[in-house]
C-alpha positions in Angstrom: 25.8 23.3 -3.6 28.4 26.0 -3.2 28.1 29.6 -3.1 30.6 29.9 -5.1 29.4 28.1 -8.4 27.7 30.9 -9.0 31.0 32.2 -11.0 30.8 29.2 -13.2 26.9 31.6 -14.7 28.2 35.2 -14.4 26.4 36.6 -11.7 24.0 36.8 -9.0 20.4 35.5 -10.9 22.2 32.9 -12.9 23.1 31.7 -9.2 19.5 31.2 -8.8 18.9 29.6 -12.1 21.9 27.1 -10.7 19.9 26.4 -7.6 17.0 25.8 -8.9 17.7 23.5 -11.7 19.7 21.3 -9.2 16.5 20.6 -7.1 14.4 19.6 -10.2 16.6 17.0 -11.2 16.8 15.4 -7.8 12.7 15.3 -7.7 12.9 13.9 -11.5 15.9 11.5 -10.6 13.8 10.2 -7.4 10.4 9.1 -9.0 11.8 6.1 -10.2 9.2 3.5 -8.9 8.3 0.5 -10.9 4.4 2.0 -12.1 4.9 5.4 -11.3 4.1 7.7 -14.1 6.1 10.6 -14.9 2.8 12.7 -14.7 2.2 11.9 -11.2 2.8 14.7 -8.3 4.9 13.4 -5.9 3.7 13.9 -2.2 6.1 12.1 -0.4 9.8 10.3 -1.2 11.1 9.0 1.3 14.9 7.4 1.5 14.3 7.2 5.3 17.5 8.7 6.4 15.1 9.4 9.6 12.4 7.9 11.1 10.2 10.5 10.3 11.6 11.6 6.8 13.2 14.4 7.5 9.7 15.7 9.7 7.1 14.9 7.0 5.4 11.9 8.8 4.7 11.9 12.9 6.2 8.8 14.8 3.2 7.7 16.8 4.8 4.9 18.8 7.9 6.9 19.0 9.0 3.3 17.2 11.5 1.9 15.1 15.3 2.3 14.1 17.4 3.5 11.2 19.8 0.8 10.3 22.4 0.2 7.9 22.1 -2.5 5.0 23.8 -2.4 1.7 21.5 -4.5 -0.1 19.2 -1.6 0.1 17.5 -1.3 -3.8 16.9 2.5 -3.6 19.1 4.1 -1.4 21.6 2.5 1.0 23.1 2.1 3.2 20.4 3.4 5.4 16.6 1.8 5.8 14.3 1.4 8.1 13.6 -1.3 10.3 10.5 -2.2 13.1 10.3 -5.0 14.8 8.0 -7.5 17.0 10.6 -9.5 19.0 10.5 -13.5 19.6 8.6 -13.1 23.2 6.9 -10.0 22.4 3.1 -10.1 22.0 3.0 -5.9 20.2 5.9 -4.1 18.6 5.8 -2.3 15.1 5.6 1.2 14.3 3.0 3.9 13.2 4.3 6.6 10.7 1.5 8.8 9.7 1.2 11.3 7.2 -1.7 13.6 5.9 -2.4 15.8 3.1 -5.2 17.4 0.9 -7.7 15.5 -1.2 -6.2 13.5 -3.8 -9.1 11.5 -6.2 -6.3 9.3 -7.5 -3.5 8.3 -5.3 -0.1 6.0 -5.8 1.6 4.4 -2.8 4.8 2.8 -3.4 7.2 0.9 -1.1 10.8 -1.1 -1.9 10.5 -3.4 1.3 11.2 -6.8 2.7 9.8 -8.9 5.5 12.1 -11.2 7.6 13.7 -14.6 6.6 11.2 -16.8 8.1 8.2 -14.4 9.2 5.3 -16.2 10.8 2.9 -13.4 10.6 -0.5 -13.6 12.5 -2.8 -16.3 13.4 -5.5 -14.1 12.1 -4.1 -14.5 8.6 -3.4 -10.8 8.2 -0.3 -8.5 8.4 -1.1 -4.9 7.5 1.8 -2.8 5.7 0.8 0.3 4.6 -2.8 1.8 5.2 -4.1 4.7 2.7 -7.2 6.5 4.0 -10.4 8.3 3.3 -13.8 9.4 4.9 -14.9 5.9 5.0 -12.2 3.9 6.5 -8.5 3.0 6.3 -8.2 0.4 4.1 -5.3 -1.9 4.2 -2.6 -3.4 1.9 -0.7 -6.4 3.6 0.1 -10.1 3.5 -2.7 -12.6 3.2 -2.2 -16.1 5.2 -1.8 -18.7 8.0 0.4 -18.3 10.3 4.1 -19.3 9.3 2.9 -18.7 5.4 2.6 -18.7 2.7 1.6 -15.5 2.6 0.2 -13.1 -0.8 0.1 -9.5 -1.4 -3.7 -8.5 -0.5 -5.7 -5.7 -0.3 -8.8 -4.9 2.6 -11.2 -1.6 2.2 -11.7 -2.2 5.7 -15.1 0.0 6.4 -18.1 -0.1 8.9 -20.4 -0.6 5.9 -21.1 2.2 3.9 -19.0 0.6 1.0 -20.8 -2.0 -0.3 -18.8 -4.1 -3.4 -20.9 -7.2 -3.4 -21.3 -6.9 -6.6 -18.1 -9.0 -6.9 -18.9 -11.9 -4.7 -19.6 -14.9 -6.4 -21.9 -16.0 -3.4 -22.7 -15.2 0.1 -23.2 -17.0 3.3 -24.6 -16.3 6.4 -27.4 -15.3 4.7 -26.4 -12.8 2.5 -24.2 -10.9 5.3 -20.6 -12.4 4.1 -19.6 -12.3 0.3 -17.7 -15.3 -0.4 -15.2 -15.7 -3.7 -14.3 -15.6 -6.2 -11.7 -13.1 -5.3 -13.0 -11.3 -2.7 -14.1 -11.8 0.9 -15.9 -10.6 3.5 -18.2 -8.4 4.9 -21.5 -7.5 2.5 -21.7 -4.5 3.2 -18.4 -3.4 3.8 -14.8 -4.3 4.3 -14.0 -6.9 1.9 -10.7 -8.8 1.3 -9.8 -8.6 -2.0 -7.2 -11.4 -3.7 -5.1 -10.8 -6.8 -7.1 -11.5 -9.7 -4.6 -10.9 -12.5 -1.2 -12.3 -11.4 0.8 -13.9 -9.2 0.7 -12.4 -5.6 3.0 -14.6 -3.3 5.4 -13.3 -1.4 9.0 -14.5 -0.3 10.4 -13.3 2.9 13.9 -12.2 3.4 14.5 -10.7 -0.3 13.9 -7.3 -1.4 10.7 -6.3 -3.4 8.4 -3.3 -4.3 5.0 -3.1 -3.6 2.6 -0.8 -5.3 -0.6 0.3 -5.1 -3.4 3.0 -6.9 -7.4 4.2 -6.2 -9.4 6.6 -8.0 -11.7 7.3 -5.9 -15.5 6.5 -6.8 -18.1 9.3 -8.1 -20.0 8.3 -4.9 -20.3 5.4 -2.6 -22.7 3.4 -5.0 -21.5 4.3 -8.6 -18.9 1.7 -9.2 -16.5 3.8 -11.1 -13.6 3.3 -8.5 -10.8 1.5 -8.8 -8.3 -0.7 -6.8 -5.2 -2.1 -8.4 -1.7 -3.0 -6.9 1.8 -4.5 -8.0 4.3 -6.6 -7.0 7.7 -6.2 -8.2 6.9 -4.6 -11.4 3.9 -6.6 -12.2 0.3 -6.1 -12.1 -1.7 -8.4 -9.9 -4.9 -6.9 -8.4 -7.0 -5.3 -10.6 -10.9 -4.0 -9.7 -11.9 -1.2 -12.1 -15.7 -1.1 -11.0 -15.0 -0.6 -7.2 -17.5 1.9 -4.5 -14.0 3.3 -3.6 -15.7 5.9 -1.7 -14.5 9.6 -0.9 -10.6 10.8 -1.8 -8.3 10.0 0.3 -6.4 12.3 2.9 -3.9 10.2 4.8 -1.3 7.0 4.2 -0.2 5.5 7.3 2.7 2.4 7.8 2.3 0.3 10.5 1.4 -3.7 10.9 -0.5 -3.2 14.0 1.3 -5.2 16.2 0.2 -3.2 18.5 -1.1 -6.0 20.9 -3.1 -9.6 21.1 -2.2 -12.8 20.6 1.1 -14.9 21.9 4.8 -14.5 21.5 5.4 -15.7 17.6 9.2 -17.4 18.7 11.6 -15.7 16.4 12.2 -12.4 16.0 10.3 -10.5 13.2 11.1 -7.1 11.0 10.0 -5.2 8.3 12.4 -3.3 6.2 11.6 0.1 4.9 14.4 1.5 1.7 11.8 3.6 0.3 8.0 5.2 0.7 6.8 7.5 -2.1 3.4 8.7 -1.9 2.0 10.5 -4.8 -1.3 12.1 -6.3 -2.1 10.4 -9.8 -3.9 13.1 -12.7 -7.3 12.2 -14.0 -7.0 8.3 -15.6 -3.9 8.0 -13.5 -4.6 4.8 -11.6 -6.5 3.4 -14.9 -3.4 3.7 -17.1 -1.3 1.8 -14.9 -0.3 -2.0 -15.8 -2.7 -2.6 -18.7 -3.8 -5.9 -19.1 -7.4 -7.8 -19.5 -9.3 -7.6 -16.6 -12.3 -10.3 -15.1 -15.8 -8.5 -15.0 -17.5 -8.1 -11.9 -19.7 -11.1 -11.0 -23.0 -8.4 -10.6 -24.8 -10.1 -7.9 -27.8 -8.0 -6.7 -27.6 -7.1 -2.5 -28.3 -10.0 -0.7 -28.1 -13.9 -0.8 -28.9 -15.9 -4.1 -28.1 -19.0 -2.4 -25.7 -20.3 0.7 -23.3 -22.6 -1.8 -19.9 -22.0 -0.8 -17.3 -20.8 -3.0 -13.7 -21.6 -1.8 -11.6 -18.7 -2.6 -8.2 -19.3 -4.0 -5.1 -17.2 -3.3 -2.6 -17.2 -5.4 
């Protein structure tokens, strides 16, 4: 703004008055994400017009470019863009960025993976990573290598989250829970599948991914949640979660950050827009709506080996 609009109020506080109600229409203006309630206090918004958005996040890997695209949804030109090249066996980025408690938090990213993206071998590709006193769980893309891949969630932990409650069986004598939309370790990290809409993912376009926790009263009173979004629309939803403790950190990276062999083509991620924000009480619970499938309530342990197969959608 100019000094010298201040003529346009008369004086020297209606300068101020000026400034000030300039900023809080561009924070207003910003929080514009698909889910994101008005109510929500915004923590980060990045347009990444730097790597580190404008000092907010640290550049571990010292990684990554800012690029220009016009097909940017949220604010072009500029995006940015990490990459694991064709030969490469590690590449990717780490932006990391801390802040005080928050029981409920949003994450929300307008992204895009690249036109053919093979992904791993070990079926997952990390995005974005919010974190707590138990672990740093994962939101990412679910499947083989060279797709198709979904939008998944992981609550990656050494085992002092224990949501086997939602396991439809368990092999390995009772140590993996297995379907109907979740798998994994029981005790402890678990993927969890879309159980309310359509999670598959097309690389090369645009789209927004979302997700929201409120964090659990303590690590066994299933009052947590886990939900997430693609594009708008609701399609993980697990309202009787051990969520554990609140979370303190949101990290992006894919962790490509060695393993494996040379994927033969060139592979990105796209970054237009990161917004990070802390939810009010029944925040995370008020987003999407919709009917949601009831826990299966297993007790701890193995009622039986039979083996589910667990669809992803």
């Amino acid at each position: 703004m100019h000094m010298n609009s201040a003529k346009f109020y008369g004086g020297t506080v209606n300068k101020y008055l000026a400034i000030i109600i300039f900023f809080v229409s561009t924070t207003s203006a910003w929080a514009t994400m698909p889910n994101l309630p008005p109510s929500a206090t915004i923590i980060l918004d990045c347009a990444f017009n730097s790597i580190t958005c404008s000092g907010a996040v640290t550049n571990f890997y010292v990684a990554g470019s800012i690029i220009s695209n016009a097909s940017a949804p949220e604010s072009p030109p500029n995006i940015y863009r990490y990459e694991r090249c064709a030969s490469c066996t590690s590449g990717g980025t780490q932006l990391d960025l801390n802040f005080s408690e928050a029981s409920e938090l949003y994450i929300g990213l307008a992204m895009r993976s690249s036109p053919n993206f093979p992904g791993f071998t070990i079926s997952a590709n990390k995005i974005v990573l919010p974190g707590n006193l138990e672990g740093n769980f994962i939101l990412g893309l679910y499947g083989t290598q060279g797709g198709p891949h979904s939008l998944y969630f992981n609550n990656q932990n050494s085992g002092t989250l224990n949501n086997c409650h939602y396991a439809s069986s368990f092999l390995a004598g009772g140590a993996v829970a297995n379907g109907p939309t979740v798998y994994g370790d029981c005790p402890g990290g678990l993927n969890w599948f879309a159980n309310v809409g359509n999670a598959g993912w097309s690389h090369g376009p645009w789209h927004y991914a979302e997700w929201c926790s409120k964090s659990s009263t303590s690590r066994t009173s299933r009052d947590g949640i886990y939900k997430w979004f693609l594009d708008g629309s609701m399609i993980g939803n697990y309202p009787q979660a051990n969520s554990g403790s609140p979370y303190t950190r949101v990290s992006i990276t894919p962790a490509w950050d060695g393993g494996g062999t040379p994927w033969g083509i060139d592979a990105w991620y796209d970054m237009d827009r990161w917004v990070v924000a802390r939810l009010p009480a029944g925040g995370c619970a008020a987003m999407g709506g919709g009917s949601v499938p009831a826990p299966i309530d297993n007790p701890v342990g193995a009622p039986g080996t039979t083996t589910v197969t667990v669809t992803v959608q």
